[in-house]
Structure formats: C-alpha cells, structure tokens
C-alpha positions, 0 to 999 in steps of 0.5 A: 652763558645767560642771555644778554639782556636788552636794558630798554626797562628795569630787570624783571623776574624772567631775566632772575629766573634765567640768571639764576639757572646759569648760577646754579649750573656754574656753582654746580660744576665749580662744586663738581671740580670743573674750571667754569667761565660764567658769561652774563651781560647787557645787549645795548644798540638797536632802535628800541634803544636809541628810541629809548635814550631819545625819550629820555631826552640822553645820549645813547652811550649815556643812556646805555652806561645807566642802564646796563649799570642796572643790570650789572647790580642786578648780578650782584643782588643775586649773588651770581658767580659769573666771572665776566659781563659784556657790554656789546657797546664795549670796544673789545666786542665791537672788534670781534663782531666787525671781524665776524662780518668780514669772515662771512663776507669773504666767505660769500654769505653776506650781499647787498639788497633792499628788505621790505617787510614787517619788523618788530622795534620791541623784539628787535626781530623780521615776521613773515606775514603768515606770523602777523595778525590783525587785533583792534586794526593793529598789526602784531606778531602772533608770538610776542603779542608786540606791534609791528611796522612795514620797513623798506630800506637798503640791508645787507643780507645773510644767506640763510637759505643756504644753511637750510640743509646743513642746519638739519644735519646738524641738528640729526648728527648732534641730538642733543644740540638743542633741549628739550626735546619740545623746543628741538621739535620745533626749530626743525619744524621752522628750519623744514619749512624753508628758510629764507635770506636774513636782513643783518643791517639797518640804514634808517637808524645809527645806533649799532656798530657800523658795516665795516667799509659802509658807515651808512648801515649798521650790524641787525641787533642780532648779530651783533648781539649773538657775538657777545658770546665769542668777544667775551673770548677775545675771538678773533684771537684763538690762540687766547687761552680762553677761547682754547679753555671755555670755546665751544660753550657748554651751555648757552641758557635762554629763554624760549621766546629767543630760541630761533635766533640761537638755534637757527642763525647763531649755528648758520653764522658759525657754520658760515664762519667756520667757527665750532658750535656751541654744544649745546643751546637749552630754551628754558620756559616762561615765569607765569604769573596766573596763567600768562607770561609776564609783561609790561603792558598786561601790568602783570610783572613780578619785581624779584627786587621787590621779592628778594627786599621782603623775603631774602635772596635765598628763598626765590632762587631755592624756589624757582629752581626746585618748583619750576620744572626746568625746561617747562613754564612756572608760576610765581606767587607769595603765597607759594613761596611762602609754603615751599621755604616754610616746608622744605627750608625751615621745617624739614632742613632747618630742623634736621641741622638742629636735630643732627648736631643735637644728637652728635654734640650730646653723644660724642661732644661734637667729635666724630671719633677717626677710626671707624670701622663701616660695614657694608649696610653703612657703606650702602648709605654713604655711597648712595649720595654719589651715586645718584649724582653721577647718575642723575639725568640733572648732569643731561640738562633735559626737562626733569618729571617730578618722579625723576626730580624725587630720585635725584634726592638722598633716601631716607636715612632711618637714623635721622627719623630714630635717632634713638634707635642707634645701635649701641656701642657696648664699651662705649655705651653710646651709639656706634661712631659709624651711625653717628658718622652716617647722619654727619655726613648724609648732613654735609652731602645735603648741605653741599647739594643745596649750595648751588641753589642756596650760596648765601645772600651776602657773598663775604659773609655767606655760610659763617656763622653768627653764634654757636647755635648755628655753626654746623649748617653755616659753613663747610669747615670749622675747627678751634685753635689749639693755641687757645687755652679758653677754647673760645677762638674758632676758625671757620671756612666759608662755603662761597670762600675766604676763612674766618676767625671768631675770637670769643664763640661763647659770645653770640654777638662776637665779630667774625673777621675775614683771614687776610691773605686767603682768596676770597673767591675760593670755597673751603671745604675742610680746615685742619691744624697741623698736629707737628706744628699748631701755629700752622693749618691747612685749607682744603678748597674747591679747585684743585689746591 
C-alpha cells in the first residue's frame, strides 16, 4: 500500500516518489511469482478540506470527485500496477470505518470528553506543547514547520494510553515490524515517553463520516483515514476472499513524516479492535530539493509532471529508485538525472543490448542453437543471477549502503567485455553455442531486473518493438510465424503484457497491432509455435498459466 493521499494541492514529487516504491516492490513480487494486490488512493475529509472546497467557493463532494480525479491520473502517468484505489469519501469505506468505531466502542476504548489542545489543520494532527515553538510570534510544530491553533471542544477519545505496554511488546516480539531500524528507534522512544488519550472526533466542522449514533461529531481524519487499508478489503466481511488472500498487508509503504500515526495508532486501533497487524510498516525519506524537503511555502517543489513531459516516465522512476538509498533522504536535480540515464541507460545498458545481439545475430543468424552442453564454469555464470536475488537483503526491505546496493548487481561477464575472446567451436568454426548462450541470458536476466523499475511508459505499447534495430530489448518474447513464406510477420510479447503482431518487420514504420483475445494485464515471458500444429502458439505468462 502507498499512502492515501490528502488532495487539498496538486501531486508533488514525494507523493511520485512514494507511488513509485509501491510500484516497484509490487511488479518485483508479480515478476517473482506472488499474487499481488496494489492499494493506492486519496484521503478526502477533514478541514483542510472543507477549508479548501469553501475557498473554491465548491461543494466538498464536488470539490473532492476533481481533485481526487487528479490523483487517480496521476497513477496513470506513472504507469502503476496497483489493482485498486480508495476514496475514503466512497460508500464501501464509510461501512467499514463506522464499523471499526462500533468495535472499539464495544470494547470500551472509545469515551466521550472535552480536548483542548494545539491542532494542526495542514497535517490534520494534535501537538503536545513540548512539540510547539515560537518563530516571528507564530506558534508552529517543530516537525512540520506548519502553524498550529488552540482547539477546545467536546471529542470522543481513544484510549491510547492503555495500549502503551502492548505496543512496546509488540514492537520486542516482532522486530522487523517497523523499518529501518532508525524510524524503529524512534517510535519506541515516543511510545516510552508516555502516551496519552487520543481526540478521534471533531464537532466544530462537518465534513468527516459521522459518529455512529452522535451526528453532531465526526470521525479524527486519521482514523478515518487509516481504515482505508481495511475498506479496500470489504473489512468487516472477513470471509471475503480478499481480506483472506491480501489481510494482513505485506507492506504498508509511507513517508517518515506519517509514521507515528501508522506505527503507533493504526497497531493501537487494531490491537484494540482485535484485527491482525500488518507485517510490516517501512517510513521512507524525504525527496530533498538542495538540502530541504520540498514545500509549497519554501517554493521550492519539483513538479514530476513537469520532469516526466520533458524527459519521460522511465528516466525518473529508474532514478529515484537507484540513487535514493531506500530508506534515507534523497536529492532530485536535472542535472543529475541527466548524468545518471546518460550513464547507466543509454551508455552502459543501451550499448550492451546493441553489442550483445550484434554479436549473436552475425555469429548464430540470431538462433540460440537448443542442444547445449554447459560446463561448470558456464553454470557458475548462469546461476549467479539467482542467486544473488534470493540472497539479496532487497527481499529484507532495510535501508541498502551503496556496497550492498552493488552486490545486488550481476558480476561481470568477461564475454561481454571480450566478445572476441570466445572459445571457438572447432567444427563450427564459431564461438561456443554456450558462451554465446551466456551473454543471452545474462541479457535477458538484466533486462528482466529492470522491469520493476523501468515497465514502459505507454502501458499498450510497453516493450514491443518499433522496428527491427530494437526488437531484443523491447520485450520479453519474439518469434516469426512459420506460416510466412516472406518471413516478414512477427509476433511479439509485451513485458507489461498482451501479444503483438507485425506483418511486415522489414518496414521501420510498419503498425504493431495488439492479438485480440489475449489479457492485456498479463506479462508474457516466451512464445512458441507448436512444431505438430503451425497455425497454433503457445503463451508462457507471468502468473501461473
């Protein structure tokens, strides 16, 4: 799961960056055979927002159904994978955060008081006073730099408090709840330090979901919010297969600045609740821009529409997830982006898809003969791939060093450094079918790694092939029909799924149509003819058919 996102302002780059993480992880897991479920959302009560829908002089719901639409084309343009996205303004989410509410009032953790204290309206979120400070006579929260004002009002509360010690033996049994570890240090600091009642309703505003059997408060944004991750499950029904398949989440990913209400008051709502926890809850960093973090009022965001129009969708997401050391604060520039997709994209991966299939096309007329007889040095080489992902401390989701980042890649293959220096087949008179396999596959494997990272920008056309000069690194399956006495038609699978058909490969600007019939959501990763029958071909995909 991403974070809901709070649509009060246009999508900046930390809601890319955090969209793009959950991406990557999901089509990393679709790759490595799971069954995935992909959440993502917008978060759409409140009285940031009803403060905001007023200004524009616009219903909430009116308001709410433009700007979450924002978001939801926001998903698109950076081709996500995620297989649903929540309004908590939706009728299905409302269901089940009421419900919510009536389980922990049963239980007894829910009463009625009065809260007076200091509330943020931009973070939606309570500050103790040691949390305030004074700057030009303006009172603000020393973390979020956002002003805050003294509310007093009837609220209903949680009983926090009494989750203090199940909390921290939670967090002792179950180490890895919480990553990394620095973001793990500091919520058992706060939890030690004592934790008190929360407010989780609000009576001096009316744009929320109403207190079940008290229409005069609403539900804190908060709680509300949080549930999402339960109502895009049809939680309360757990005999739906969904909630059994995808509850309790693998991952909940968000950015640091929200990881006390997940890692404190979403596990006290449950615990409280009797629901399972999520396994695990990763507080990502901040994309810096200089040495700050990104903000409307310093004037200082970086618009990833604007990036994506002016270098494409690939470029950013394959930057953000290799130079920003996952779990630690990163920098974004231009000119950064620049030398990191000149290097590594076009220098060092463009020409080795050139100077591979080169190679095997002039040697072999681009077969890769099937008999092949590896020897151990051969099978060293092959397995390493494997290898280094079922050992990769990646699958641990713990902030990577540059050291463990480099181990995660493929050693050198000294063949594709000296492609001359092959071992010559004697009665062929040609480099040995096995070498020559080697640096094929070593090509596929890299090729299939950077698939979570880089999936395409266009999600029809992603990874098939334009022309003939660009066919191998273009998609993940390619084959000429039999049929053909021209041997000018080619079928062709796409990476992020369907099957395409080329009836003329000669031509460069020849149309590449889409297979009716074939799920376009599938990612094929081989075609074949069926050498009894050549009007029939076989698909293999991604899943498990």
């Amino acid at each position: 799961t991403t974070p809901i996102y709070y649509p009060s302002a246009k999508p900046h780059m930390g809601h890319a960056y955090s969209s793009i993480i959950a991406d990557f992880f999901a089509r990393f897991k679709m790759i490595d055979d799971y069954q995935v479920h992909f959440l993502t959302g917008t978060d759409e009560h409140g009285l940031k927002i009803q403060r905001s829908a007023e200004k524009a002089g616009k219903e909430p719901q009116i308001f709410c159904d433009q700007i979450s639409k924002t978001f939801r084309d926001l998903s698109d343009t950076l081709n996500l994978s995620n297989t649903d996205f929540i309004r908590t303004t939706e009728a299905r989410h409302k269901k089940t955060v009421q419900h919510l509410w009536s389980e922990l009032e049963k239980n007894d953790d829910i009463y009625l008081s009065n809260y007076s204290g200091w509330y943020s309206v931009s973070d939606e979120a309570f500050y103790n006073e040691d949390e305030i400070e004074e700057i030009d006579g303006k009172k603000i929260a020393i973390s979020s730099k956002s002003s805050v004002e003294w509310i007093e009002e009837e609220s209903y509360f949680f009983r926090l408090s009494k989750w203090e010690k199940p909390l921290l033996n939670y967090y002792e049994a179950n180490p890895d709840f919480i990553s990394p570890v620095s973001r793990k240090n500091e919520v058992i600091s706060f939890v030690k330090s004592g934790l008190k009642d929360l407010s989780i309703s609000r009576k001096s505003f009316s744009w929320g979901i109403p207190v079940p059997n008290n229409q005069h408060h609403v539900i804190y944004v908060w709680l509300d919010a949080l549930t999402n991750y339960l109502s895009a499950l049809n939680y309360p029904n757990t005999d739906d297969d969904l909630f059994k398949k995808f509850w309790p989440a693998s991952i909940h990913l968000i950015g640091k600045d929200i990881l006390r209400f997940h890692a404190v008051y979403w596990p006290a709502f449950l615990l409280a609740a009797k629901i399972d926890l999520p396994k695990k809850v990763y507080g990502h960093g901040w994309i810096l821009s200089g040495e700050e973090k990104m903000s409307k009022s310093k004037g200082n965001i970086l618009d990833p529409l604007e990036i994506i129009k002016e270098y494409g969708l690939d470029p950013l997401r394959y930057y953000l997830i290799k130079e920003v050391s996952f779990g630690n604060d990163g920098n974004i520039s231009q000119e950064k982006l620049e030398d990191c997709n000149n290097s590594d994209l076009a220098n060092n991966y463009g020409n080795l898809c050139q100077r591979v299939t080169t190679f095997a096309i002039k040697n072999c007329e681009g077969n890769i003969p099937n008999k092949i007889n590896f020897q151990n040095d051969d099978l060293l080489i092959l397995n390493k791939y494997k290898e280094n992902l079922d050992n990769s401390p990646f699958k641990k989701t713990k902030a990577l060093s540059k050291s463990e980042r480099k181990d995660l890649q493929l050693p050198p293959n000294p063949y594709n450094e000296r492609l001359w220096e092959l071992t010559m087949d004697p009665v062929l008179g040609r480099p040995r079918s096995e070498n020559i396999y080697q640096i094929q596959d070593e090509l596929h494997q890299k090729s299939l790694n950077e698939i979570p990272g880089v999936p395409g920008e266009n999600p029809d056309m992603a990874w098939v092939p334009r022309g003939p000069t660009n066919i191998a690194g273009r998609t993940n399956g390619i084959m000429f029909d039999p049929n053909d006495a021209t041997n000018k038609k080619v079928f062709a699978g796409g990476v992020s799924g369907g099957i395409f058909v080329n009836d003329n490969i000669d031509d460069i600007n020849s149309e590449w149509k889409m297979v009716q019939g074939v799920p376009r959501n599938l990612p094929i990763s081989v075609l074949t003819f069926d050498p009894n029958n050549p009007t029939t071909f076989y698909a293999g995909t991604g899943e498990s058919y």
